[in-house]
Each structure stands twice: as C-alpha cells, then as structure tokens.
C-alpha positions in Angstrom: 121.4 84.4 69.9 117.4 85.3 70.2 115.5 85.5 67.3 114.1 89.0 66.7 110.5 88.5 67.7 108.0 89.2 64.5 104.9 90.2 66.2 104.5 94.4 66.2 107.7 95.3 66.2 110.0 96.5 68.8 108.9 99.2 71.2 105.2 99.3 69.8 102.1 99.9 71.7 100.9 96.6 71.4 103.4 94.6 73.0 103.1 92.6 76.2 104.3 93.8 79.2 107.0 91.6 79.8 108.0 93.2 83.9 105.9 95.8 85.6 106.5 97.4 88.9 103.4 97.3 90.9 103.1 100.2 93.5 106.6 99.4 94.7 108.0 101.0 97.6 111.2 100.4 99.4 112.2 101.5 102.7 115.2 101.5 104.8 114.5 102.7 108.1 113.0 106.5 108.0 114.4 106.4 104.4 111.6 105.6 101.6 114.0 105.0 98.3 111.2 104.3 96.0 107.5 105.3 96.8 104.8 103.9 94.9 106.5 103.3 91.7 105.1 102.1 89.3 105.9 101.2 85.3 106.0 98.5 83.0 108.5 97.1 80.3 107.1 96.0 77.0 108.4 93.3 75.4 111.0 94.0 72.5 111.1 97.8 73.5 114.4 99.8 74.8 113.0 101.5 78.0 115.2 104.2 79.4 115.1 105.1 83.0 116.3 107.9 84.0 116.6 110.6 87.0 119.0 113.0 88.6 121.4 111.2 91.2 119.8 109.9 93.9 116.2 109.5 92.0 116.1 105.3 92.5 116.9 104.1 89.5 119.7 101.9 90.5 117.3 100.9 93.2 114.8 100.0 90.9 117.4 97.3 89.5 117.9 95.8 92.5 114.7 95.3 93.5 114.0 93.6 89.9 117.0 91.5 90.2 116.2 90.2 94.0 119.3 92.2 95.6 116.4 94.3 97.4 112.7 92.9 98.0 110.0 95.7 98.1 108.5 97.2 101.6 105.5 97.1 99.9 103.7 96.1 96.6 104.5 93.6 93.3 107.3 92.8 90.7 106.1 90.9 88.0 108.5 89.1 85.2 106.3 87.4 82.3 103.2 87.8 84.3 104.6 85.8 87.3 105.2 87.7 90.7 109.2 87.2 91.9 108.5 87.6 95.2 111.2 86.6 97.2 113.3 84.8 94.5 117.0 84.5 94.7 119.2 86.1 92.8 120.3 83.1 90.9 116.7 82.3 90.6 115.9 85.4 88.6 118.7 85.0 86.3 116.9 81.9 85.4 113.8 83.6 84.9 115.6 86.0 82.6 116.4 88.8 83.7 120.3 89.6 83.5 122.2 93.2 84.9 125.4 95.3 84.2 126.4 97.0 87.1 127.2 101.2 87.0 131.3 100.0 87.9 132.3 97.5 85.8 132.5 94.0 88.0 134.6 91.8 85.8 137.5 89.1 86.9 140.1 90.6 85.7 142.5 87.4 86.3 140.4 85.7 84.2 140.6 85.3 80.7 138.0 87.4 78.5 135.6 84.4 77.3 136.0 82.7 81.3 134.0 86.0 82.2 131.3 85.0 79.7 131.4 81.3 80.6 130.3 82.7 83.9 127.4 84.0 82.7 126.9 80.8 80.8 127.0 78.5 83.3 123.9 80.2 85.3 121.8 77.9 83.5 124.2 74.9 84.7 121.9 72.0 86.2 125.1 69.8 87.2 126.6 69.4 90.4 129.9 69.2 92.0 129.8 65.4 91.7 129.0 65.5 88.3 132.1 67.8 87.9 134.3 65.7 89.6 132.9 62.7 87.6 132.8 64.4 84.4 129.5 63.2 83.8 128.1 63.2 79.9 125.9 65.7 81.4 128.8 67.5 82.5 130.7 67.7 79.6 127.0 68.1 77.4 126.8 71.2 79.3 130.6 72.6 79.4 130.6 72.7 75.5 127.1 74.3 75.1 128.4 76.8 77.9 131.7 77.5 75.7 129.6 77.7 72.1 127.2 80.0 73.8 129.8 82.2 74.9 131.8 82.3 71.7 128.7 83.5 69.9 127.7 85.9 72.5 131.8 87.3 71.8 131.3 86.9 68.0 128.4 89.5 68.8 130.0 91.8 70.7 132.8 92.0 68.2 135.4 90.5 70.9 135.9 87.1 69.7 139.8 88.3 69.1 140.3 89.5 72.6 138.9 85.6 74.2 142.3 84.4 75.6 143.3 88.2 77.2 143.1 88.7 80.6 140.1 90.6 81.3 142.6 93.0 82.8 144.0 93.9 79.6 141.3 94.9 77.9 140.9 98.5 77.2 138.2 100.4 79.1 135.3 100.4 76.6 136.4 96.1 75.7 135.0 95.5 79.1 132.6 97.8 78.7 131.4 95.3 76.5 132.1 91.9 78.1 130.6 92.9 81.1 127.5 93.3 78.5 128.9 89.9 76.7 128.3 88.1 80.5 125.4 89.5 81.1 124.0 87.9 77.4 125.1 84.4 78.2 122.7 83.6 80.8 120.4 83.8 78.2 118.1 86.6 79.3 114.9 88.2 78.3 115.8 91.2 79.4 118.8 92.6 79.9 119.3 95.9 82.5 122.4 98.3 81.6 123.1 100.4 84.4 125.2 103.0 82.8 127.0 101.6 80.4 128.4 104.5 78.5 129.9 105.7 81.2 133.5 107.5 80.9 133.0 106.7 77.0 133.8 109.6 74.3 131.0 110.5 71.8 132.2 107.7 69.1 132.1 105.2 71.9 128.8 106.4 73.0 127.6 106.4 69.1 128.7 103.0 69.5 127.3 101.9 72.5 124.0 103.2 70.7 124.2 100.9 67.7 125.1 97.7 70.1 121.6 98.5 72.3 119.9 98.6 68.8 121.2 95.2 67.7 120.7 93.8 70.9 117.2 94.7 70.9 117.0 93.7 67.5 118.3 90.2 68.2 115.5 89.4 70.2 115.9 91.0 73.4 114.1 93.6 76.1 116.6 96.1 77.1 116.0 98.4 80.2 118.3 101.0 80.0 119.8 103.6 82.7 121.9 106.3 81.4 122.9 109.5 82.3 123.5 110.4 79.2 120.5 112.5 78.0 121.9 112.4 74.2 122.0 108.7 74.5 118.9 108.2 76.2 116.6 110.2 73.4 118.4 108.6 70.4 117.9 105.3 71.5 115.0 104.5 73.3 111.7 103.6 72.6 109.8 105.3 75.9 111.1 107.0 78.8 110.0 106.8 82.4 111.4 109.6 84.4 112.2 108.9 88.4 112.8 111.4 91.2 113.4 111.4 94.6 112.1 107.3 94.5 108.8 108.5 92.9 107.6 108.5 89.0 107.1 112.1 87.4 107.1 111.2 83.8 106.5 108.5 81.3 106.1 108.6 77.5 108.2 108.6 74.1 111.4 110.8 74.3 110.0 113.8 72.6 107.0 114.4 75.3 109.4 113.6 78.3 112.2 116.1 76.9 109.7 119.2 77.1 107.7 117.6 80.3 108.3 120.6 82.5 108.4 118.5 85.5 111.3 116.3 84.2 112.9 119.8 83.5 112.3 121.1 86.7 114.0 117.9 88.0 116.9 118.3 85.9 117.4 122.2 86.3 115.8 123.1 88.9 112.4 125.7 89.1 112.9 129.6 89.5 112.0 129.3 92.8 114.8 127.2 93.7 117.5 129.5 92.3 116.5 132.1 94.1 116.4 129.9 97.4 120.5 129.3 96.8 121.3 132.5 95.0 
C-alpha cells in the first residue's frame, strides 16, 4: 500500500492540485452535459462531488478516465494534459474508478477480480505468457502479493477463493473498491459506493474512505448520500445541470442557498407544479 504522504496533511490548503478540470465542456449533439466546468483535486484530500440526478457528475468521471474526451477545454492529471489517452493509458497514469453498478466477474474467484486490477501495470506479452518468461512469472507473483495486501486491506482476505458471486452485496461493494486499488492508483474515483447500504454499512464505508485516504491516496468521491458526503469529505464541489454552482468545505456548501435551491427546489418552482 501507499505511504501516507507527510507534507500538510490531507485535505489542506496547501496541497498540489493533483487533477483539475479546465473549462470542460462536453457535448452530444444539441445536448451540452458539462459546460465550462471547472475544479481541481488536491493531493491527499477526499473531494466529494455531488448533484441532483442528471447534474454530470458521472460524466465528469468519464471524461477523467478517457471513456468521454471533452468538446472543449483541459483535463490535467499531475500537471500533464490527458488528452486523448486510452483508457488503459490512464490507469497507468493513476487514476482508477468504481462504477455506480457494481461491474465484478462474478465467475471468478474473489482475489482473480483484484489480480485484474493488478495486472494493468503488466508489461509482458502473450509470448511471454506462453513462454513463461522470468519476466512473466517476476510479474504474476508481484501481481498476486499486491492483491493479497490490497484484500488484507479491505478486510476480505477470507473471502479470496469465493466466487465473486457469492459474496454478499456490501463484500463486493468492497472488492470492486479492492480492484480498483491494485492498479496502483493515485487517485481513486468512487461512484457511489454506498449505494443500497444500511447506516452501519454506510458508517463503514466512511471509515474505509478515511483509511484509504490515509494510506496514501486521493479519493474523489460521488455520493448521494448527503450524510455521507459531509462527514467525510474534505471539500465539496457542487454540479448542476453540467455546470458548477458551489465549491468549498461541507459546512459553507450545506447552507449555499444555491446548492439548496438545487436540492429542493426555490419557491418559485413549487408554485410552478402546485
């Protein structure tokens, strides 16, 4: 695992930014999903993202992790533009995703999920693997002792040999995280992950993020859980309709009266659908 970084502290002021969004927009067609977004994420910070449905924050992901590339404007990751990196490509780089429905194989066995995520940083070929190569076989047992300590972390290291099937809902809740942690990110996207979880799963869930974080880690969170969200993050940037309304520590974004105009709706708008 990371080492927790030394230097300020997670989530303070004076930390790096270690990806920004530039003036990003992204258009399909006559629809703009993002317009002119832009924010950064510090390094060793827990940024939460959040929105009503339909705001773009799932959007936002994608275009950070190379499934979308923006109409218009910059994504940087460790002051480097991605531009039109691969997916694979940005894994490298370090930036690793959950997805909002949990993507596992379930016919695989619980640590073969992670070993996945393990082998992104693979530089052998097929040959090699046919060949069993020292290279090879250098790189299949770092693979496997990364993702046994990646399960050790994520307090599953009983459950490697199940079927990912098998696991209850709120295990692969976790391995889904445990994949995303063995490609070795610097920043790891959660696209809500406490979803369908009770409030001692979600109390949970909140100590994991910490400890993540705290192993070294950039976490960018998206949750709709607002509970979750204030207790646990370090800053808040606030999306709707594809553009930003708010940014700023939990506190001044829970009484932003834009954010709760996007939540609840104005005055004006009741009346409109009374």
């Amino acid at each position: 695992m990371p080492e927790t970084p030394t230097d300020g502290g997670p989530g303070t002021s004076t930390s790096s930014a270690l990806l920004s969004l530039e003036n990003v927009s992204l258009q399909f067609g006559g629809l703009k999903a993002l317009d002119d977004v832009s924010f950064e994420v510090r390094e060793g910070e827990i940024l939460g993202l959040i929105g009503p449905n339909g705001a773009g924050k799932t959007t936002c992901f994608n275009v950070m992790t190379g499934v979308y590339h923006p109409t218009s404007g910059l994504v940087r990751f460790a002051g480097e533009p991605l531009g039109n990196r691969k997916r694979f490509a940005i894994t490298r780089l370090g930036i690793a995703r959950t997805f909002q429905n949990i993507r596992l194989f379930p016919n695989m066995t619980a640590l073969e999920n992670v070993l996945v995520g393990a082998d992104a940083h693979h530089r052998t070929n097929v040959i090699d693997a046919l060949l069993r190569t020292p290279r090879h076989r250098r790189e299949e047992r770092e693979g496997e002792q990364t993702a046994r300590e990646v399960m050790r972390f994520m307090g599953l290291e009983r459950r490697s040999d199940e079927l990912a099937r098998n696991l209850s809902y709120g295990e692969q809740r976790r391995l889904e995280i445990a994949r995303a942690m063995a490609t070795k990110p610097k920043l790891l996207c959660l696209d809500e992950p406490a979803a369908g979880f009770n409030p001692a799963e979600k109390a949970q869930l909140m100590n994991l993020i910490r400890r993540v974080r705290d192993s070294g880690l950039t976490v960018l969170l998206i949750e709709h859980d607002m509970g979750l969200v204030m207790g646990v993050s370090d800053r808040v940037t606030v999306l709707e309709f594809g553009r930003k309304i708010a940014e700023g520590v939990p506190a001044d974004v829970r009484d932003d009266p834009a954010v709760i105009a996007a939540y609840l709706g104005t005055e004006a708008d009741t009346e409109e659908t009374a």
